[in-house]
C-alpha positions in Angstrom: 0.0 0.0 0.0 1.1 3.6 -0.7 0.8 5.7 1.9 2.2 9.3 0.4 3.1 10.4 -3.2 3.8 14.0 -4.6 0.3 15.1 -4.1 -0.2 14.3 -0.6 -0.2 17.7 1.3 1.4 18.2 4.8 1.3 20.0 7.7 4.0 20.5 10.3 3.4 20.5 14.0 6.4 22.4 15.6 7.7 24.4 12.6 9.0 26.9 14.6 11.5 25.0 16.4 14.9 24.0 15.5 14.1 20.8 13.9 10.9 21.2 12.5 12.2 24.6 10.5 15.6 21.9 9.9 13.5 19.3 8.5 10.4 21.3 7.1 13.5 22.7 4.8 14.9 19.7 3.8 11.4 18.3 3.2 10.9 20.7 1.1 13.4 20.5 -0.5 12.9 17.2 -1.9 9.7 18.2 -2.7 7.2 17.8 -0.4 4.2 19.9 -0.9 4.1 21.4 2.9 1.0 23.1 2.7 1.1 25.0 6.5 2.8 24.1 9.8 1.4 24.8 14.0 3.1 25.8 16.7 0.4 27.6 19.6 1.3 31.0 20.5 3.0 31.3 16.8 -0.4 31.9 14.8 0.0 34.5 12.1 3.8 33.9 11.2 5.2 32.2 8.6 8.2 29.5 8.1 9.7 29.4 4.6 6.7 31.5 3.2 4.0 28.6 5.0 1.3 29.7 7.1 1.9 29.1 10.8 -1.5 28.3 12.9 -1.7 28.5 16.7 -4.0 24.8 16.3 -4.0 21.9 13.8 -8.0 22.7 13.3 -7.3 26.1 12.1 -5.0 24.4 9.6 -7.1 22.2 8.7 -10.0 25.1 8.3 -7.7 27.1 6.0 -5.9 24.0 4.2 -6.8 20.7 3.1 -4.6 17.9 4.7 -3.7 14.8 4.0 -0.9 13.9 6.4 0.6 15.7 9.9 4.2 15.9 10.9 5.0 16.1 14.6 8.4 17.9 15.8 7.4 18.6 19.3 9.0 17.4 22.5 8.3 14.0 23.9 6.1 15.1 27.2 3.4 16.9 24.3 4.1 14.7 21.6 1.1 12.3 22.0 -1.2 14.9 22.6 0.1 16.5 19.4 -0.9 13.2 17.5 -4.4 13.1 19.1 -5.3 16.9 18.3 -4.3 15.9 14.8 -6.5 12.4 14.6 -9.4 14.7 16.3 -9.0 17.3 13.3 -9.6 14.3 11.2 -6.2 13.9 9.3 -5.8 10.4 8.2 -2.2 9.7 8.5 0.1 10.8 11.2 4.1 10.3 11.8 5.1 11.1 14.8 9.4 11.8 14.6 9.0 12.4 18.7 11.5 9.9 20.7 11.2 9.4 24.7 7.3 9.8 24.7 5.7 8.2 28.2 4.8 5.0 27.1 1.2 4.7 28.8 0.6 8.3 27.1 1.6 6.5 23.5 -1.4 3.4 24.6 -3.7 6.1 25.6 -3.2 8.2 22.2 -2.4 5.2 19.6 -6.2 3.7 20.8 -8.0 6.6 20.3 -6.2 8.0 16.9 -7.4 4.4 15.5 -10.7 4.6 16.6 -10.8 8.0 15.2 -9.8 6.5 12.1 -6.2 8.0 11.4 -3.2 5.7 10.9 -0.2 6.5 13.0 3.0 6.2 11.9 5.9 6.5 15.3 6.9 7.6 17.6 10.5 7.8 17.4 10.5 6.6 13.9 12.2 8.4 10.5 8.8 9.3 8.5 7.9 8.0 5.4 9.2 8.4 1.9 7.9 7.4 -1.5 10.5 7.5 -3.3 11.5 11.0 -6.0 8.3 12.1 -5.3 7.3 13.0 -1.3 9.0 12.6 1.9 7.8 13.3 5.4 10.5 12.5 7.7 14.1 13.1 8.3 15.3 10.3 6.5 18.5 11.4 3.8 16.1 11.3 0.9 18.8 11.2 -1.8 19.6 8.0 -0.9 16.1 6.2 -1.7 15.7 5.5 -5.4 12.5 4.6 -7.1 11.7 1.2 -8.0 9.0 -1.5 -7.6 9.4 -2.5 -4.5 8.5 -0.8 -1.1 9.6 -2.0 2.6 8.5 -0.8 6.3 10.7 -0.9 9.4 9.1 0.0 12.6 11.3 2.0 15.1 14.8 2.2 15.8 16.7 5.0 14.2 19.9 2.5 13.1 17.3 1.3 9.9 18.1 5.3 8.5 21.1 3.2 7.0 18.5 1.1 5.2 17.0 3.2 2.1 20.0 3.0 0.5 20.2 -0.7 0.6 17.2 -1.0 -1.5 18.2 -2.5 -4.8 17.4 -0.2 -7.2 15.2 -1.5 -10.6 12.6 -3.2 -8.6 14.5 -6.2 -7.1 12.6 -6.8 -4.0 15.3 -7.2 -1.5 16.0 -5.2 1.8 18.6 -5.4 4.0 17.9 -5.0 8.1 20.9 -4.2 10.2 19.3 -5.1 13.2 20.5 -5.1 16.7 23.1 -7.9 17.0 23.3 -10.4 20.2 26.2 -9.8 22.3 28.7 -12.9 21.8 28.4 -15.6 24.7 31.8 -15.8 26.3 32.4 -19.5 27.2 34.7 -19.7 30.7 36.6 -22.7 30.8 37.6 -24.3 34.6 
């Protein structure tokens, strides 16, 4: 399933900060069509020429959205996810890491029952390959092809874009977490 293409329009939560403007600009730069971004208190400025709203339903008033970028720090993160599932945008990555765990059960229930798909926390984003990417992922190093893969957490897999075989060969490489070696003691 493809979840993002070049038409799918974003929104960034946290564009004001340091890593949302870092990102939003490399985002853009690959060519995602960021259509606004929210940061409360920030309402009626702009980042890189994009309308800043102080809440995601303003945005979402002013702009249709397809898909919600979260740059916020962990202790609002989840909350940031929900007020995006309640302002009815379908998919959701959440970049946030260290987010209280029985905050993330509360929020991941309800943003499915709402009907939004949640992509994170602590994950890269998403990329479709030339066309959109939503996520700090190096995008220059993902090449289009047939074949599509999906690793859940763990911020070691950014190596793993660029071991897609390029021309449609379906095969991905996962540098996981290796076992520590078992040292044998001899009496």
């Amino acid at each position: 399933m493809i979840l993002v293409n070049r038409e799918t329009r974003v929104l960034v939560q946290g564009i004001t900060g340091r890593e949302g403007q870092f990102h939003t600009k490399q985002m853009l730069d690959y060519g995602t069509k960021i259509v606004a971004g929210v940061t409360p208190g920030k309402g009626g400025t702009e980042v890189f020429g994009l309308p800043v709203y102080d809440t995601v339903k303003e945005a979402v008033a002013n702009h249709p959205i397809d898909a919600s970028i979260i740059f916020v720090p962990a202790p609002m993160a989840a909350d940031a996810a929900l007020e995006a599932a309640h302002a009815g945008i379908p998919l959701i990555v959440l970049i946030t890491e260290g987010i209280p765990t029985l905050d993330m059960v509360k929020a991941v229930a309800e943003i499915k029952a709402l009907g939004s798909r949640l992509i994170g926390g602590n994950c890269p984003g998403i990329i479709s390959a030339e066309e959109t990417k939503i996520g700090i992922m190096p995008g220059p190093r993902v090449q289009a092809g047939q074949g599509g893969a999906h690793q859940p957490l763990r911020h070691p897999h950014l190596r793993g874009g660029g071991r897609l075989v390029p021309g449609g060969d379906r095969h991905h490489h996962h540098r996981g977490h290796r076992r520590r070696p078992r040292h044998r003691h001899h009496l």
